[in-house]
C-alpha positions in Angstrom: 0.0 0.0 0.0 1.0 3.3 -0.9 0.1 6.7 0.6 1.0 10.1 -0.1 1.1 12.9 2.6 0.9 16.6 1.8 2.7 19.2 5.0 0.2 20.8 6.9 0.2 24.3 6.8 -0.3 27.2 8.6 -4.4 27.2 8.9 -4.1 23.6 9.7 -1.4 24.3 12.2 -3.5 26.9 13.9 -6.6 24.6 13.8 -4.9 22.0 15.9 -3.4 24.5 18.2 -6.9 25.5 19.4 -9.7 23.2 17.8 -9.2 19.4 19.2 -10.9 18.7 22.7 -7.7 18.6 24.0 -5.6 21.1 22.1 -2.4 22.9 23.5 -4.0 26.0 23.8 -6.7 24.5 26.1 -4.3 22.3 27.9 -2.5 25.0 28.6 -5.1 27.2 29.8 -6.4 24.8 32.0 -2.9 24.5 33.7 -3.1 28.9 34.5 -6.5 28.2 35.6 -5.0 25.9 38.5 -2.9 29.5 39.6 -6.3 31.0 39.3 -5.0 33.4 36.0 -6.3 33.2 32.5 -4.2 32.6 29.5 -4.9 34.0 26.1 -3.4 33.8 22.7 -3.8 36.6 20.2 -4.8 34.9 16.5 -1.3 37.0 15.5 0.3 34.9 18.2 -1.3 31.3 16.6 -0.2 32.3 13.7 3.2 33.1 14.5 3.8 29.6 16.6 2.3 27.5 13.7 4.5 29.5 11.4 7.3 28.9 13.6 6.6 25.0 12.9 6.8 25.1 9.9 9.7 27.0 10.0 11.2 24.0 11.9 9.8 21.6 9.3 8.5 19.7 12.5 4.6 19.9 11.6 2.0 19.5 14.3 4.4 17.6 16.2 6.8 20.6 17.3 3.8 22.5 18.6 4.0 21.7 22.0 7.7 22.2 22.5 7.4 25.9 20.7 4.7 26.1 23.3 6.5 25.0 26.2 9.4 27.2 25.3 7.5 30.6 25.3 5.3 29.7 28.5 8.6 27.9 30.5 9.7 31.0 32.1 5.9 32.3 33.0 4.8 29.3 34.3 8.0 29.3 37.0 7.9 32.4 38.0 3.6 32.4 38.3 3.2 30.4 41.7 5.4 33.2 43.7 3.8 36.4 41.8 0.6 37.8 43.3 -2.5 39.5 41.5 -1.8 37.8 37.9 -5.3 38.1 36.9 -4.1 37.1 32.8 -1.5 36.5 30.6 -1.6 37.2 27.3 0.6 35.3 24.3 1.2 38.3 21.4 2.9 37.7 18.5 6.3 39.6 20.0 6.0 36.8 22.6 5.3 34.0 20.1 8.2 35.0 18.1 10.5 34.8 21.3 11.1 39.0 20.7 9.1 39.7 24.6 8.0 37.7 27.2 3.9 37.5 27.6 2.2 40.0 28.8 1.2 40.0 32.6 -2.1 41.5 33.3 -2.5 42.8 37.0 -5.7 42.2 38.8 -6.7 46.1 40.4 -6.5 46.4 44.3 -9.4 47.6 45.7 -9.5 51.8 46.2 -6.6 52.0 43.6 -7.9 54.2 40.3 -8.6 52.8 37.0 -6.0 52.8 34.5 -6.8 54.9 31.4 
């Protein structure tokens, strides 16, 4: 038997990042739910890790270490931080140029931020 197989690209990629029952993006999400802090991903920043696969030439298959590599350093430093109410994934951060972006939960009596 003979079959052919086509690479996936970057609309695929970006569908199995978030689609599947248990995609990474969920998986990860439910992990920052156990610190009590939302995760988010831009589409700009989905786009840039399933672009950053294929970049690899490691398909599907090198999503979750591109993943792990621009969460690592979040999800050590997120237990000892306090007030982390999110943390968003940009494409600067997907592209390794910035960390994510901590989002700060207001203290009560402390203004608004325009």
């Amino acid at each position: 038997m003979v079959a052919t197989l086509e690479d996936l690209d970057e609309d695929a990629l970006v569908t199995i990042l978030g689609a599947p029952k248990n995609a990474l993006v969920k998986q990860y999400q439910r992990l920052f739910e156990l610190e009590d802090t939302r995760l988010t991903f831009t589409d700009d920043a989905l786009k840039a890790i399933a672009h950053r696969a294929l970049a690899r030439k490691t398909g599907a298959r090198g999503l979750r270490s591109i993943m792990e590599n621009i969460l690592l350093n979040t999800m050590f430093d997120l237990p000892g931080m306090q007030d982390v109410r999110e943390v968003v994934v940009n494409e600067d951060s997907a592209t390794g140029a910035a960390e994510p972006l901590i989002v700060y939960a207001q203290k009560p009596g402390e203004p608004a931020s325009a």
